[in-house]
C-alpha positions as a Python dict, from the first residue, in 0.01 Angstrom:
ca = {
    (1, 'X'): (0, 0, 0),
    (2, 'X'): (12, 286, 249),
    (3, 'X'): (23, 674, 160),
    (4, 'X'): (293, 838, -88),
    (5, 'X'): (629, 922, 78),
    (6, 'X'): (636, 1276, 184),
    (7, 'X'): (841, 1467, -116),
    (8, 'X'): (1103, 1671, 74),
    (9, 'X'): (1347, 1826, -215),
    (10, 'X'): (1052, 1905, -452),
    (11, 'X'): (1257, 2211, -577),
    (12, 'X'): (1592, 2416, -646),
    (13, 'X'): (1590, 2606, -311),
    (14, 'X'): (1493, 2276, -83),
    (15, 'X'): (1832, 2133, -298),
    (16, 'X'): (2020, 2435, -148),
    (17, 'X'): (1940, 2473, 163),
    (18, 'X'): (1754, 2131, 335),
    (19, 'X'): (2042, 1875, 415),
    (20, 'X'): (1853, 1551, 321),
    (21, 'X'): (1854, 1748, -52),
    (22, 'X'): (2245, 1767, -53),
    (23, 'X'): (2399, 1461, -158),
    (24, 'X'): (2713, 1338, 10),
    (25, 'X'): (3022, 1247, -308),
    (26, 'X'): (3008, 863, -350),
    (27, 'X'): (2737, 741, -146),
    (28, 'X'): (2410, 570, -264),
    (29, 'X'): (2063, 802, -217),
    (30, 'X'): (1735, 655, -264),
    (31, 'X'): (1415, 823, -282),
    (32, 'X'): (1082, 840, -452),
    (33, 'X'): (917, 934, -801),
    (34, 'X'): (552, 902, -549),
    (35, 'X'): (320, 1136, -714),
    (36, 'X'): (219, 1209, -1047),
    (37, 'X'): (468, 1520, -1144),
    (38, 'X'): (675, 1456, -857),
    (39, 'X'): (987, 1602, -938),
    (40, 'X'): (1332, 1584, -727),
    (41, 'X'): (1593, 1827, -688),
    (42, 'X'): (1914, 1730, -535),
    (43, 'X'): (2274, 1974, -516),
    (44, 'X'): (2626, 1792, -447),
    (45, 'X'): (2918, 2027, -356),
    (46, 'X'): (3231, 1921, -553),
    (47, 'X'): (3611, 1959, -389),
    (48, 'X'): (3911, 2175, -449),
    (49, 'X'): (4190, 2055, -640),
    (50, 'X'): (4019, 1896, -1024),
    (51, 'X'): (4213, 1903, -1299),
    (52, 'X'): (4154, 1861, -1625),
    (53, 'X'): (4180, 1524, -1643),
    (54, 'X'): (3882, 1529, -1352),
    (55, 'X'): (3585, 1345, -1464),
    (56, 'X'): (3224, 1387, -1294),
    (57, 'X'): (3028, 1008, -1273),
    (58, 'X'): (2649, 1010, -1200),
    (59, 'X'): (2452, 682, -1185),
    (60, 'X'): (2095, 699, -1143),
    (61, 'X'): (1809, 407, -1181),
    (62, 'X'): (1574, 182, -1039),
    (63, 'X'): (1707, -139, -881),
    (64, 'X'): (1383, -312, -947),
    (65, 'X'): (1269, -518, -1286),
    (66, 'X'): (971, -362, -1315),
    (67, 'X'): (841, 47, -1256),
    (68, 'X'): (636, 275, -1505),
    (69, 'X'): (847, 540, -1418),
    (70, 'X'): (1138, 638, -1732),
    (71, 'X'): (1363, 835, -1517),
    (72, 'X'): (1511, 1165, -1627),
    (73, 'X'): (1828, 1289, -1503),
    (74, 'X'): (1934, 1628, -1549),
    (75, 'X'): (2276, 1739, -1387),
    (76, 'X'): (2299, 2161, -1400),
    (77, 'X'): (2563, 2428, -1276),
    (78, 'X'): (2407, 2692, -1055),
    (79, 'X'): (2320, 2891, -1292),
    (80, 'X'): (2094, 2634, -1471),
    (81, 'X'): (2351, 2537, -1759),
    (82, 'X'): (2288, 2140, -1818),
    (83, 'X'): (2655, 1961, -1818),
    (84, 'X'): (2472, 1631, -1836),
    (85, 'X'): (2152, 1450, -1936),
    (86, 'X'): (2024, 1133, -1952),
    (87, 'X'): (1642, 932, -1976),
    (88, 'X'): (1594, 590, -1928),
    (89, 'X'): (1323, 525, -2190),
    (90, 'X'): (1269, 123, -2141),
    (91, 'X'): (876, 133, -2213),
    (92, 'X'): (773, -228, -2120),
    (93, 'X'): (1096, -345, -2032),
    (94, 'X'): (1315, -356, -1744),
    (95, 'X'): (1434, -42, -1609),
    (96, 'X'): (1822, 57, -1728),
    (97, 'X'): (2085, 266, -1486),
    (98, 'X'): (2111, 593, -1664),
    (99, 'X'): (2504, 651, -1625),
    (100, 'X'): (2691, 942, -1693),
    (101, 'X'): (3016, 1065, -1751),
    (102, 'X'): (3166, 1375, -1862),
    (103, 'X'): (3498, 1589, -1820),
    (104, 'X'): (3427, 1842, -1547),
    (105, 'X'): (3705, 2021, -1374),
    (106, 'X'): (3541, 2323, -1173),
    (107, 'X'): (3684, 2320, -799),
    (108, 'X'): (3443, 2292, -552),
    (109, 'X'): (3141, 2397, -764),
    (110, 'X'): (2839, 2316, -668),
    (111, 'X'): (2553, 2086, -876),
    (112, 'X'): (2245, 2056, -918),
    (113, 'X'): (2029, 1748, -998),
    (114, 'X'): (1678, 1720, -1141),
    (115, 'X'): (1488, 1378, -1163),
    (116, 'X'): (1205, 1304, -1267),
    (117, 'X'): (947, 1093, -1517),
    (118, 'X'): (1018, 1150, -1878),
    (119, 'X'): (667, 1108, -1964),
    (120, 'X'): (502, 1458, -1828),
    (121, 'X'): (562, 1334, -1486),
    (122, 'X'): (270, 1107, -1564),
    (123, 'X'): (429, 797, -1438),
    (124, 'X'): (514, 757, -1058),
    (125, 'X'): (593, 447, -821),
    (126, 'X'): (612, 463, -471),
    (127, 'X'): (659, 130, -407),
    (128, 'X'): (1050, 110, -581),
    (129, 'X'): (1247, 421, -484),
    (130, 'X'): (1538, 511, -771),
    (131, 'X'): (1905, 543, -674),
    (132, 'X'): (2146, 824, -767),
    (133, 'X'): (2515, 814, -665),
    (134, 'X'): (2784, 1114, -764),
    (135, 'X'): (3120, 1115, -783),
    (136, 'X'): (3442, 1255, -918),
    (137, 'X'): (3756, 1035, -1060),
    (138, 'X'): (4045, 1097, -1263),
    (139, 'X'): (4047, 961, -1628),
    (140, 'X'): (4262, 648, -1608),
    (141, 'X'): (4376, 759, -1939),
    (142, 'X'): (4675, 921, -1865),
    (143, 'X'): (4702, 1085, -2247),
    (144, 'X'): (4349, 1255, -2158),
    (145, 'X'): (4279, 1524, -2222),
    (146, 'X'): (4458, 1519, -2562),
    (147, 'X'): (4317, 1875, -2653),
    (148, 'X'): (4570, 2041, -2523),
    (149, 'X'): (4906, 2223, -2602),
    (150, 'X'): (5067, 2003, -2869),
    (151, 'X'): (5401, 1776, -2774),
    (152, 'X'): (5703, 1831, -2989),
    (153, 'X'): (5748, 1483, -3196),
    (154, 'X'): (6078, 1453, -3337),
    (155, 'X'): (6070, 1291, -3709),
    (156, 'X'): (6362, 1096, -3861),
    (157, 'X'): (6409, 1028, -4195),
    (158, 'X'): (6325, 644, -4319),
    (159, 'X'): (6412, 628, -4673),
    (160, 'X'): (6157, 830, -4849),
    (161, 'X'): (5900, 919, -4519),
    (162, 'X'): (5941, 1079, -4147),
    (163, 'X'): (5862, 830, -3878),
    (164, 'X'): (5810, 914, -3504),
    (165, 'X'): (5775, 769, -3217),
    (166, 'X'): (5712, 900, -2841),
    (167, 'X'): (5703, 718, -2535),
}
């Protein structure tokens, strides 16, 4: 095979400021674990208007059966606070999407995402490029979050207990 891809968002500032680093919301990205230690920074901007019933999604993997690579994901605030993590540890087996999903409801924040081999970056292929795709839905659960404020039940007496019911 020819030469390693060029690695173009090997840090946190190329994720900020060069515009192949900055993913777009829902679209498939591909690129390259293509060097031993290569690591991959990416940074999505979220929009106005979540909720707290917003959730973030990030898939990441290999769409290949075979790679040596066990692909860490790491999704940070800008400030370097992890609000997601995930490792696809298959050894000799096929490669598995690392998918996450976790409440996040901060208005057009921006995020940061680190990938790289689990293994002290000791593992590379640049022959199969990973995947990553972001994006923001609302729970379908419409009782989510449940943490909130609690809902007045009313309770009627049924012989000896209090029933309730809410609709």
């Amino acid at each position: 095979p020819g030469p390693a891809p060029a690695d173009e968002c090997g840090t946190k500032e190329d994720a900020l400021v060069v515009a192949k680093c900055q993913l777009t919301l829902g679209t498939d990205f591909q690129e390259y674990i293509g060097l031993p230690g290569d690591i991959d920074w990416f940074s999505v901007k979220l929009p106005g208007g979540l909720t707290a019933r917003s959730l973030l999604h990030v898939n990441a993997g290999y769409g290949t059966p075979s790679t040596p690579v066990s692909l860490s994901l790491v999704v940070m605030d800008e400030a370097g606070k992890a609000v997601a993590v995930g490792v696809d540890k298959h050894g000799q087996a096929s490669p598995k999407p690392i998918d996450l999903i976790v409440r996040y409801g901060v208005s057009n924040a921006r995020l940061l995402l680190l990938l790289r081999d689990d293994q002290n970056g000791q593992h590379y292929d640049y022959r199969s490029p990973y995947r990553v795709k972001v994006e923001v839905v609302d729970d379908p659960d419409t009782n989510e979050p449940n943490d909130t404020a609690p809902t007045v039940l009313p309770l009627t007496a049924q012989g000896s207990r209090l029933a309730g019911t809410q609709k």
